[in-house]
N, CA, C and O atoms as a GROMACS GRO file, in nm:
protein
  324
    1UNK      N    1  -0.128   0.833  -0.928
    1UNK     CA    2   0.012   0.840  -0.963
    1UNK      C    3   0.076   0.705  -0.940
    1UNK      O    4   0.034   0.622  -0.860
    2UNK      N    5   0.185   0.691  -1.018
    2UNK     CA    6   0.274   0.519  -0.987
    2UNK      C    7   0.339   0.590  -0.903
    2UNK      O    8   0.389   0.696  -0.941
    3UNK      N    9   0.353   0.547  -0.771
    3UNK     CA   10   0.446   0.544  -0.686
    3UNK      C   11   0.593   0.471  -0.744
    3UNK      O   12   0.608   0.357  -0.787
    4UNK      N   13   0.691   0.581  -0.728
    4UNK     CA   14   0.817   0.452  -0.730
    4UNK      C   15   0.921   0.524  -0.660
    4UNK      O   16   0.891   0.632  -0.610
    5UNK      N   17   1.040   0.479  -0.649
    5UNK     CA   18   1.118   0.440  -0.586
    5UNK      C   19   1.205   0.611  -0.592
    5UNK      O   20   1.242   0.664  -0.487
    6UNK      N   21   1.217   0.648  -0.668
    6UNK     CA   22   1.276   0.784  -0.710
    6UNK      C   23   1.153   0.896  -0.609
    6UNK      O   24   1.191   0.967  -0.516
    7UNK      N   25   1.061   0.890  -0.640
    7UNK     CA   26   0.915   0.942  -0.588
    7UNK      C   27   0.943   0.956  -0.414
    7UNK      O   28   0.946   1.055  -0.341
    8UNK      N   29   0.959   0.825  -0.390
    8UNK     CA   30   0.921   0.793  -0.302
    8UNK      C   31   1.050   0.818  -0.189
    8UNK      O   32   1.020   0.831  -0.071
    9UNK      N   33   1.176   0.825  -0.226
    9UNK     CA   34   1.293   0.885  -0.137
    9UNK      C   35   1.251   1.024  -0.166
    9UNK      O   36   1.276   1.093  -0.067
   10UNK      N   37   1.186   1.110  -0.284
   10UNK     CA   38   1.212   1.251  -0.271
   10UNK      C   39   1.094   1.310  -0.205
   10UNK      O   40   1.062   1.429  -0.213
   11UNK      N   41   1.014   1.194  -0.122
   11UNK     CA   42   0.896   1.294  -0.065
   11UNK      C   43   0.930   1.328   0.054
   11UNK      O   44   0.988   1.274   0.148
   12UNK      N   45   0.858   1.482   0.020
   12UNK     CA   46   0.871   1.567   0.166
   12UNK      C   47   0.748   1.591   0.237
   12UNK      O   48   0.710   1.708   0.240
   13UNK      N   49   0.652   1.474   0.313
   13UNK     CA   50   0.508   1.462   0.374
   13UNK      C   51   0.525   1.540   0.465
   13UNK      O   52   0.634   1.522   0.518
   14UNK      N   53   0.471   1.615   0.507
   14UNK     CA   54   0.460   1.651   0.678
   14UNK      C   55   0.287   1.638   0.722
   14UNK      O   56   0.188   1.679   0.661
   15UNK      N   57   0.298   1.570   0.841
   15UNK     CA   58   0.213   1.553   0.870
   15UNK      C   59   0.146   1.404   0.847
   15UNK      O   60   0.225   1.311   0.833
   16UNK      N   61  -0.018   1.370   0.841
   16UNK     CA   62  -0.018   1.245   0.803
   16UNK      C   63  -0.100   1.281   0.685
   16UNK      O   64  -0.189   1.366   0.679
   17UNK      N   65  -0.034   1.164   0.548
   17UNK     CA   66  -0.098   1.154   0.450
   17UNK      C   67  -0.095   1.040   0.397
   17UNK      O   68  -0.011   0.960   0.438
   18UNK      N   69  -0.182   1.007   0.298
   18UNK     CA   70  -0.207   0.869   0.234
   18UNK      C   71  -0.174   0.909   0.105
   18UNK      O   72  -0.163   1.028   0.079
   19UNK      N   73  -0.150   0.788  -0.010
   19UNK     CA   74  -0.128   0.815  -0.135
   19UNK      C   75  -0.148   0.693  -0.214
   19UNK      O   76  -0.099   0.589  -0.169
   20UNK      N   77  -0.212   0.688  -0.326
   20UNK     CA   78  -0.316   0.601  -0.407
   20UNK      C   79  -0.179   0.514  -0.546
   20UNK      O   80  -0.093   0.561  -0.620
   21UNK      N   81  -0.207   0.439  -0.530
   21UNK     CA   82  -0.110   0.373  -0.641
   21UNK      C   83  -0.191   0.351  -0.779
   21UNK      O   84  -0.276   0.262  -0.787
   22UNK      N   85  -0.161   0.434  -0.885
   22UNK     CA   86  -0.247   0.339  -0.979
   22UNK      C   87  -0.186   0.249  -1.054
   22UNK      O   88  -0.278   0.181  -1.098
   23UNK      N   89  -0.114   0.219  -1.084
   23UNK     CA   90  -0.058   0.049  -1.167
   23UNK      C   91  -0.135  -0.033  -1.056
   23UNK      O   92  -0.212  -0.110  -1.113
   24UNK      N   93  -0.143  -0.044  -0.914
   24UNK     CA   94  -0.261  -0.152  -0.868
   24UNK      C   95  -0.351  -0.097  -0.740
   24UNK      O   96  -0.308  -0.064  -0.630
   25UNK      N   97  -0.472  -0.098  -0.780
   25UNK     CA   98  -0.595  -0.064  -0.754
   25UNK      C   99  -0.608  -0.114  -0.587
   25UNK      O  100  -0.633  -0.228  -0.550
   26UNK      N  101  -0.584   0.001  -0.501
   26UNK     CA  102  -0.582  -0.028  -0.361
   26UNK      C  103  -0.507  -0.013  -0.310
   26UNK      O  104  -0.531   0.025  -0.195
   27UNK      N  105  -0.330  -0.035  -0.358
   27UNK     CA  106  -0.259   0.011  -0.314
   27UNK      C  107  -0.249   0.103  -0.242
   27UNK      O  108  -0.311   0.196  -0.293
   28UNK      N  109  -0.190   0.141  -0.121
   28UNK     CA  110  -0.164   0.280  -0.062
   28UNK      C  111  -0.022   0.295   0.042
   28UNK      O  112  -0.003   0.197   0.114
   29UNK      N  113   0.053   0.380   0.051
   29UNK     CA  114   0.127   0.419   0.118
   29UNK      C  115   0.082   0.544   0.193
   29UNK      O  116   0.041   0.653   0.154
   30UNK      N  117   0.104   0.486   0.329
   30UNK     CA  118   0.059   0.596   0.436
   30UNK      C  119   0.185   0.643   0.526
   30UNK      O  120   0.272   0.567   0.570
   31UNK      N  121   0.177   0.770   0.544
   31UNK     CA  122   0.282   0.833   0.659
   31UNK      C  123   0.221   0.882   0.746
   31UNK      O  124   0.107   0.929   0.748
   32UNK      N  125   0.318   0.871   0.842
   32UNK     CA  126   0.252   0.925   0.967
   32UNK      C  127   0.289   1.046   1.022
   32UNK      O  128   0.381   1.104   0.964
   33UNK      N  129   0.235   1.104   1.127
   33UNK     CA  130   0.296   1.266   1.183
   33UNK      C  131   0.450   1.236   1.199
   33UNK      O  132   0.518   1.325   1.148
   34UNK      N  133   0.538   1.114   1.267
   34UNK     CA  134   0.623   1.148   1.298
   34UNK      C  135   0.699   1.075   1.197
   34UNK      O  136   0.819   1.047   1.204
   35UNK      N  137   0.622   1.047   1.105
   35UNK     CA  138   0.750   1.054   0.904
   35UNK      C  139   0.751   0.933   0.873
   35UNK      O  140   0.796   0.905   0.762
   36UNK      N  141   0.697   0.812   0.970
   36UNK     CA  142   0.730   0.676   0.922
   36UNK      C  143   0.604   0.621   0.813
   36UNK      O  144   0.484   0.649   0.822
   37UNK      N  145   0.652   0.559   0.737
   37UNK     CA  146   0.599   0.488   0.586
   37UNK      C  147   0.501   0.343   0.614
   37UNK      O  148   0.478   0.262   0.703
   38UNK      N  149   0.480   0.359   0.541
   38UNK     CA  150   0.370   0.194   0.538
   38UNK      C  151   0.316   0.169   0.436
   38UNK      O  152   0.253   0.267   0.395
   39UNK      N  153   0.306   0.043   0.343
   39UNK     CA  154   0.268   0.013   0.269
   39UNK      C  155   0.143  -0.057   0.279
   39UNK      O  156   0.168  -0.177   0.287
   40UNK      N  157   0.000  -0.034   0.284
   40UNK     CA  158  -0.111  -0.131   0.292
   40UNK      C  159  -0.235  -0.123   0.148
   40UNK      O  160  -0.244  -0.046   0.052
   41UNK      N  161  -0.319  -0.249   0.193
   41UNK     CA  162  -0.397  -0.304   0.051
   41UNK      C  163  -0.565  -0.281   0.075
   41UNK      O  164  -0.620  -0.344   0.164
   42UNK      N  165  -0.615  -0.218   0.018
   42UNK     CA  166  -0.762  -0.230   0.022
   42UNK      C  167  -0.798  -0.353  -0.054
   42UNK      O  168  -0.766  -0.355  -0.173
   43UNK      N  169  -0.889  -0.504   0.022
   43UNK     CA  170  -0.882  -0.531  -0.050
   43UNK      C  171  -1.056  -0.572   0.028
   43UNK      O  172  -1.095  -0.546   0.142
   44UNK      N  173  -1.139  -0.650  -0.098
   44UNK     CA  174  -1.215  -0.682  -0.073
   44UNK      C  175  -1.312  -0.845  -0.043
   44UNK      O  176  -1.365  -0.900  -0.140
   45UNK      N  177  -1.322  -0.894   0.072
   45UNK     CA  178  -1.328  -1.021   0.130
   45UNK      C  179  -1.467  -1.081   0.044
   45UNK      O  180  -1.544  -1.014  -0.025
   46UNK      N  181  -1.473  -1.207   0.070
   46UNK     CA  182  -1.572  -1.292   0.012
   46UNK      C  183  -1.716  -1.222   0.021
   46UNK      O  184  -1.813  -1.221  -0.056
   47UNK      N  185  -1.697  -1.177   0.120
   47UNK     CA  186  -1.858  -1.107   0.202
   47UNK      C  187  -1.861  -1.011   0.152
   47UNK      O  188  -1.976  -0.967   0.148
   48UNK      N  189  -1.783  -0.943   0.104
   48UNK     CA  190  -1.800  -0.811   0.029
   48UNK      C  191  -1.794  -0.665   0.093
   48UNK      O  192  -1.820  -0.553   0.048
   49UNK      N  193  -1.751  -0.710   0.211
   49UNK     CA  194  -1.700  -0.602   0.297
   49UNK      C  195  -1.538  -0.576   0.261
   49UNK      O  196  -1.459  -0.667   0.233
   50UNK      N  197  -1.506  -0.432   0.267
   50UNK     CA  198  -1.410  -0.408   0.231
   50UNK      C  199  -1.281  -0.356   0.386
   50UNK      O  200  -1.307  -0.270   0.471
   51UNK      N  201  -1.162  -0.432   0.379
   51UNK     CA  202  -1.038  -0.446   0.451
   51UNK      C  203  -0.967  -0.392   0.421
   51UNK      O  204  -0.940  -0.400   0.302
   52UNK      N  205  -0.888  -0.303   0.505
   52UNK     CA  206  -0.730  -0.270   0.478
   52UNK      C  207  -0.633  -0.390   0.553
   52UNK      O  208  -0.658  -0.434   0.665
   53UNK      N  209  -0.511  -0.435   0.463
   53UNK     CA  210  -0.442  -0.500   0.502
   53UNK      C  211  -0.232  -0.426   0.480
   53UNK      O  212  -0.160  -0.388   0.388
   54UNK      N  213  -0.226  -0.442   0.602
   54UNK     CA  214  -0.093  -0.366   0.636
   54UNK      C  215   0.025  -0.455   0.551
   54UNK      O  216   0.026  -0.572   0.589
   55UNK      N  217   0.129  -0.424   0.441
   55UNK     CA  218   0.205  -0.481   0.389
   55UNK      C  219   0.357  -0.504   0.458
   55UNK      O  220   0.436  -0.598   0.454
   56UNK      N  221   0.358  -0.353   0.534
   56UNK     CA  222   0.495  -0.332   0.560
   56UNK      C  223   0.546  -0.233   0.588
   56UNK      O  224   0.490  -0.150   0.516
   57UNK      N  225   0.634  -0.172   0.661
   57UNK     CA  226   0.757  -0.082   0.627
   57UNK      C  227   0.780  -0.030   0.467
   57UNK      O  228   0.809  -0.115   0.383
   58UNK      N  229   0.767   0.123   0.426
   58UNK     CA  230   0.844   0.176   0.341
   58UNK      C  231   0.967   0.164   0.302
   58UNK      O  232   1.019   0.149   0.191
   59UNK      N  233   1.037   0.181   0.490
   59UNK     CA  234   1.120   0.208   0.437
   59UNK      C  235   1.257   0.053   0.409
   59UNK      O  236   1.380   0.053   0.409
   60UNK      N  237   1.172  -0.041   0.393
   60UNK     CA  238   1.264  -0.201   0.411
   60UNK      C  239   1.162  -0.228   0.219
   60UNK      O  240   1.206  -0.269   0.111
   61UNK      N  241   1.051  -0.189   0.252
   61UNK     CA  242   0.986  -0.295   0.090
   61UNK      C  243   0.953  -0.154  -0.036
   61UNK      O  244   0.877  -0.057  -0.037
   62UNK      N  245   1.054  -0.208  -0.127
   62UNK     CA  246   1.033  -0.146  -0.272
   62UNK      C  247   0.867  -0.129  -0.288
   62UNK      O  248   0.794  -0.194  -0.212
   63UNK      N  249   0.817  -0.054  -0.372
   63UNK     CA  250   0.717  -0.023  -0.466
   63UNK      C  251   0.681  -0.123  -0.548
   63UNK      O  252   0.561  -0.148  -0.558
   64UNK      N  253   0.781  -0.200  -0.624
   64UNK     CA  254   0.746  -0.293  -0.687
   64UNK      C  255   0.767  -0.419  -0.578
   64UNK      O  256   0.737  -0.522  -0.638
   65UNK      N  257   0.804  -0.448  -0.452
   65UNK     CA  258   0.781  -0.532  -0.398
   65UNK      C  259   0.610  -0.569  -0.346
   65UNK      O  260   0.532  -0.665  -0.350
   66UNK      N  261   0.614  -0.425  -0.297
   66UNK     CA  262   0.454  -0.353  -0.213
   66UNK      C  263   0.344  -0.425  -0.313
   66UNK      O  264   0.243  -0.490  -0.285
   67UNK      N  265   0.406  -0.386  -0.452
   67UNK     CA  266   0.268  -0.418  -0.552
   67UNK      C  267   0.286  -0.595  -0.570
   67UNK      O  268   0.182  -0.657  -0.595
   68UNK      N  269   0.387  -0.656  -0.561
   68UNK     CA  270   0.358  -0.803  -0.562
   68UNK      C  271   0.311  -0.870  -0.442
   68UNK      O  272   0.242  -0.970  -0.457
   69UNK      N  273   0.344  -0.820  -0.304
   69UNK     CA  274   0.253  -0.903  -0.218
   69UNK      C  275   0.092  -0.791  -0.240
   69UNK      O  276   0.011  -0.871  -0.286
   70UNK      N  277   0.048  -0.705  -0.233
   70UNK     CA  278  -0.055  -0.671  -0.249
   70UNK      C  279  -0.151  -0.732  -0.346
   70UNK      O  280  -0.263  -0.754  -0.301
   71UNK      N  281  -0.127  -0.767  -0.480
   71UNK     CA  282  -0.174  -0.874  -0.549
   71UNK      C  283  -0.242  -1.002  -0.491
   71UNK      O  284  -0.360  -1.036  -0.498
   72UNK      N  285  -0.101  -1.084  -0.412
   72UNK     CA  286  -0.082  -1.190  -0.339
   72UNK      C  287  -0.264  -1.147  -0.213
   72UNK      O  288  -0.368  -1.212  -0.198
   73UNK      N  289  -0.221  -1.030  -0.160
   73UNK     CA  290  -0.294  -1.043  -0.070
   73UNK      C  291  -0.435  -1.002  -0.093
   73UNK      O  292  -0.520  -1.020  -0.006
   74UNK      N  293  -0.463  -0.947  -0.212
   74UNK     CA  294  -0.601  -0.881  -0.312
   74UNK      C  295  -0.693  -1.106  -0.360
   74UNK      O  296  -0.802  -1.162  -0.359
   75UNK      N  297  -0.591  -1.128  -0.381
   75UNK     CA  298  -0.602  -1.244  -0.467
   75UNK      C  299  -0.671  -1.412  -0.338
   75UNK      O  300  -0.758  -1.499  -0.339
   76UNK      N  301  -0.576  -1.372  -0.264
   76UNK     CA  302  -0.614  -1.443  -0.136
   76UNK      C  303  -0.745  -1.391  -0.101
   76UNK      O  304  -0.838  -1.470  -0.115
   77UNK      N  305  -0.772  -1.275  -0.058
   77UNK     CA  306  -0.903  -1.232   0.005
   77UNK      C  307  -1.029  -1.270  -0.090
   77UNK      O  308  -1.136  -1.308  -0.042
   78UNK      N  309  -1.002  -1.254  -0.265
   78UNK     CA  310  -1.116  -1.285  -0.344
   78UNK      C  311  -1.129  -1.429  -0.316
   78UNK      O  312  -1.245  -1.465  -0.297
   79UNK      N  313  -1.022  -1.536  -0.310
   79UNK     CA  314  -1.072  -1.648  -0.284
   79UNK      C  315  -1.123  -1.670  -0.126
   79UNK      O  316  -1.188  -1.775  -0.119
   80UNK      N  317  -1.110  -1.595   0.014
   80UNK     CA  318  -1.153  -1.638   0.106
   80UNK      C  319  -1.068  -1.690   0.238
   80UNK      O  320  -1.097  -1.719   0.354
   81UNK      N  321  -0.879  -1.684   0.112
   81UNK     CA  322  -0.821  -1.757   0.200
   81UNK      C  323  -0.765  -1.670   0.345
   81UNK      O  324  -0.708  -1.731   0.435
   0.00000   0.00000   0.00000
């Protein structure tokens, strides 16, 4: 599903769950038991081992913010930096 911004004020999680972005591949927003948001990146390093990298707060960074540093940070890891 595209996560966005409408989506994403009307969810009612309970408990902890994760949720898959598809406009970009890795994306994820995670909640936790006690309701707080997070934006992080699966991404995969030179070595070919695969990382989660934490973006942020839900509830401070847009969807379409989430997906431009996630890029940023997908893009960095393929080169190594």
């Amino acid at each position: 599903m595209q996560i966005t911004r409408e989506w994403l004020e009307g969810l009612k999680a309970t408990g902890r769950a994760e949720f898959a972005d598809d406009e970009l591949p890795g994306l994820r927003l995670r909640v936790s038991e006690t309701g707080a948001r997070s934006w992080s990146v699966l991404v995969t390093l030179t070595s070919g081992r695969r990382k989660r990298l934490t973006i942020g707060s839900a509830h401070t960074i847009s969807p379409r913010q989430a997906r431009e540093k996630g890029r940023l940070l997908a893009a960095q890891a393929r080169l190594g930096t």
